[in-house]
N, C-alpha and C positions, 0 to 999 in steps of 0.2 A: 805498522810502519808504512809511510808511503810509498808509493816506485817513482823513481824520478831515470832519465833517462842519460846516467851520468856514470864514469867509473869511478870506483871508491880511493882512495889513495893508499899503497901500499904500506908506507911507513908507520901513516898513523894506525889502519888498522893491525901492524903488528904492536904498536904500542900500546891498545887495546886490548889483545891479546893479553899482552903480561899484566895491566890490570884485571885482567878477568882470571888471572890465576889464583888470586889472594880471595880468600872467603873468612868465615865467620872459625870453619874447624881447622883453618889454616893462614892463620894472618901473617905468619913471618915466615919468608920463604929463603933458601940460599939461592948463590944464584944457577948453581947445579941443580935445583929443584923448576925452576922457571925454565931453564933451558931445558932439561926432561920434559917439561910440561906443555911447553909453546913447537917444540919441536925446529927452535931456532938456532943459527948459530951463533954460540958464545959472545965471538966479538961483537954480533951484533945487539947480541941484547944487555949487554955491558952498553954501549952506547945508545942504547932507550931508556935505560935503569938509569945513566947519567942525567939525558936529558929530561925526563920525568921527575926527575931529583931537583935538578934547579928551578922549576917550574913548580917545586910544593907540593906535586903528587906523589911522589914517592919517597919515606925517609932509607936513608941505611944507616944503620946501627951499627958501628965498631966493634965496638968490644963483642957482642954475638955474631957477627959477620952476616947479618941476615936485613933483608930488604923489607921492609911495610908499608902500607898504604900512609900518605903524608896529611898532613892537616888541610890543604886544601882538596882536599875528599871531604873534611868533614863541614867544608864551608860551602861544595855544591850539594852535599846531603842536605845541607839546611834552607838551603835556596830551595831546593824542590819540595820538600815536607813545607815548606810557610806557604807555597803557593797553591798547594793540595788542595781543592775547593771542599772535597767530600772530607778531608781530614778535620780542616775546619770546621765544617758543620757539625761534624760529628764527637769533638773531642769533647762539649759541656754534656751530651747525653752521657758518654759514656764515663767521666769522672762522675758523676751522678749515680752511674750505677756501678762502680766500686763502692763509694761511700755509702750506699745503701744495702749492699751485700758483702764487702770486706774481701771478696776474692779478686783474684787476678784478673780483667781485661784487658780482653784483643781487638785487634781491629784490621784484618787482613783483607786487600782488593788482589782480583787475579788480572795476573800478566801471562796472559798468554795461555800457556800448556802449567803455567805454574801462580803459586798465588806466594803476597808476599806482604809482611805485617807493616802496617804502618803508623801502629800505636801498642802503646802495651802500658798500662796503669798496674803495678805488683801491689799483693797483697804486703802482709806483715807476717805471711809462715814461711819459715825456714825454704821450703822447696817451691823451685819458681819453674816454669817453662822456658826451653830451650827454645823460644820464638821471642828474639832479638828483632827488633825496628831493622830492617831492609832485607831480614833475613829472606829468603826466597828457598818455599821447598815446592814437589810435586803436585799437581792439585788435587791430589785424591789425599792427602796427607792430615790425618785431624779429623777434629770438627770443625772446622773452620774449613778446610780445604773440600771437606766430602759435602759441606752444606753447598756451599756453591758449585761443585760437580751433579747436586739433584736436580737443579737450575738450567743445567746446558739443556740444548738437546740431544735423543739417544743419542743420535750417531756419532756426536762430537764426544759424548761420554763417553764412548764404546772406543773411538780412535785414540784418544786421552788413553783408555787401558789397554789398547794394543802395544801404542810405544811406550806405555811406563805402566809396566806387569803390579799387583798391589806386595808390597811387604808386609812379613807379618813383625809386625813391633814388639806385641806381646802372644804372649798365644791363646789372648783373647781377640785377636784383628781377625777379621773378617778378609780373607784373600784368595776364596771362589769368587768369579768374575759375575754370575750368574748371581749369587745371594746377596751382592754389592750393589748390583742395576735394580735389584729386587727395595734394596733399603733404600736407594735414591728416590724411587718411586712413594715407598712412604714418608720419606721427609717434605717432598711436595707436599703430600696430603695433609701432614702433622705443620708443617710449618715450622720445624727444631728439628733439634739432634743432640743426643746427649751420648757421649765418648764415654762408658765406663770400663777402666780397664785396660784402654784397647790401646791406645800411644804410651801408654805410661799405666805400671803399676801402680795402683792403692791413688791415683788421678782422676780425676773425670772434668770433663768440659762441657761445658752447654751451648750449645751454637746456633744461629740463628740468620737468614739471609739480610744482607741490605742492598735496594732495589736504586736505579735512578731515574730518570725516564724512558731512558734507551733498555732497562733491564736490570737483571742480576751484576753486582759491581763488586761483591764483597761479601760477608760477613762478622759477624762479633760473637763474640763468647765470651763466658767465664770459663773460670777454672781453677781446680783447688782438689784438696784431700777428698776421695771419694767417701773417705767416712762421716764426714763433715755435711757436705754437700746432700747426700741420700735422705740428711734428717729434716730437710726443707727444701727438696728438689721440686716439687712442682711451684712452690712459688717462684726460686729460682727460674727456674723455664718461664713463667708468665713475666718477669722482669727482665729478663732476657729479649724475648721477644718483643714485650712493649717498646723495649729500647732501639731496635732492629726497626720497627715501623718508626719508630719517631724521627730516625736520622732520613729515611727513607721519604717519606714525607719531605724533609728540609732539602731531601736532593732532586727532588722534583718528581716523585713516584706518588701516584694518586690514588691506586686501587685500596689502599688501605684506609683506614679510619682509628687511627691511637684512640685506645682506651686512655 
């Protein structure tokens, strides 16, 4: 974000606020949960909630008594995903490799300390990933999140796990800090990563970095049943990967050469 030499305006950034309260595990809030949460007072956030309401960012629901994000969210969600130069580039590769492998594809770029999906193509099995389009988690989170945490440099990886300690998802996650810096190290050298187990049981993901000229921006993966997956994992990985360079290539990253 730039620095500009300006103050920011109260009001709006508390209006802010109460949109940053509503997420993906908690889309309807009351308004006792916003005011716990913003740490604002009541009247005043009845009188944001209002005027967020007329303005299409915010519905309320009657009959639940509970506030959600309004439809004009989903019309600047659409305005930023059409103008995404790397989404675009990358959306014919990665429909390409669903239809050639039949599992679920991601496509997640990181913001910051955190990475956040901005495509997902589902398969046709029953069980899908709980990695929603804008979802934003940790960047160590996945294979998607740990491919592009092999990418930083140490010290920025090593500060990334000071302020966000690893969890263990299943009790196959890897969450000594030490054997983590260790795998990052070999995903460099391998160029992949493959998740079995480790976010989700009887899952597995295959992930793979995408570069643009400035660097590491993102990666893709598949993912699907890990019993599935195991009976053709290495070609999986090599389509995986080829796909990863080809968008990489289209975003201006040169070091590579698509097979």
């Amino acid at each position: 974000m730039r620095k500009v030499n300006v103050e920011t305006i109260r009001s709006v950034e508390r209006a802010v606020q109460i949109l940053n309260c509503f997420s993906f595990e908690r889309p309807d809030l009351s308004i006792e949960e916003i005011v716990t949460k913003t740490k604002l007072a009541k009247a005043t956030v009845y009188r944001l909630l209002w005027t967020l309401e007329t303005q299409g960012l915010i519905h309320y629901d009657q009959k639940e008594n509970v506030y959600r994000l309004g439809y004009k969210m989903l019309e600047y969600g659409g305005i930023v995903l059409e103008n995404l130069d790397m989404r675009r580039e990358a959306e014919p590769f990665l429909h390409d490799l669903q239809s050639q492998t039949g599992y679920t594809v991601l496509f997640a770029v990181r913001q910051q300390d955190t990475l956040q999906y901005v495509i997902r193509l589902d398969s046709d099995e029953g069980f899908q990933p709980r990695s929603y389009i804008g979802r934003r988690r940790v960047l160590h989170y996945g294979a998607l999140g740990t491919t592009i945490m092999a990418y930083l440099p140490d010290e920025e990886a090593k500060a990334i796990l000071e302020k966000y300690p690893l969890e263990a998802h299943t009790p196959n996650t890897i969450v000594d800090k030490h054997q983590f810096l260790e795998r990052l190290r070999l995903i460099r050298k391998d160029g992949f990563f493959v998740d079995k187990d480790e976010t989700f049981i009887g899952f597995t993901a295959v992930a793979a970095p995408v570069f643009d000229r400035t660097g590491i921006i993102g990666a893709i993966g598949l993912a699907g049943a890990t019993f599935k997956m195991v009976e053709t994992l290495p070609e999986l990985i090599r389509q995986t990967v080829s796909t990863a360079q080809h968008i990489s290539k289209r975003l201006g990253h040169l070091s590579y050469s698509p097979s």
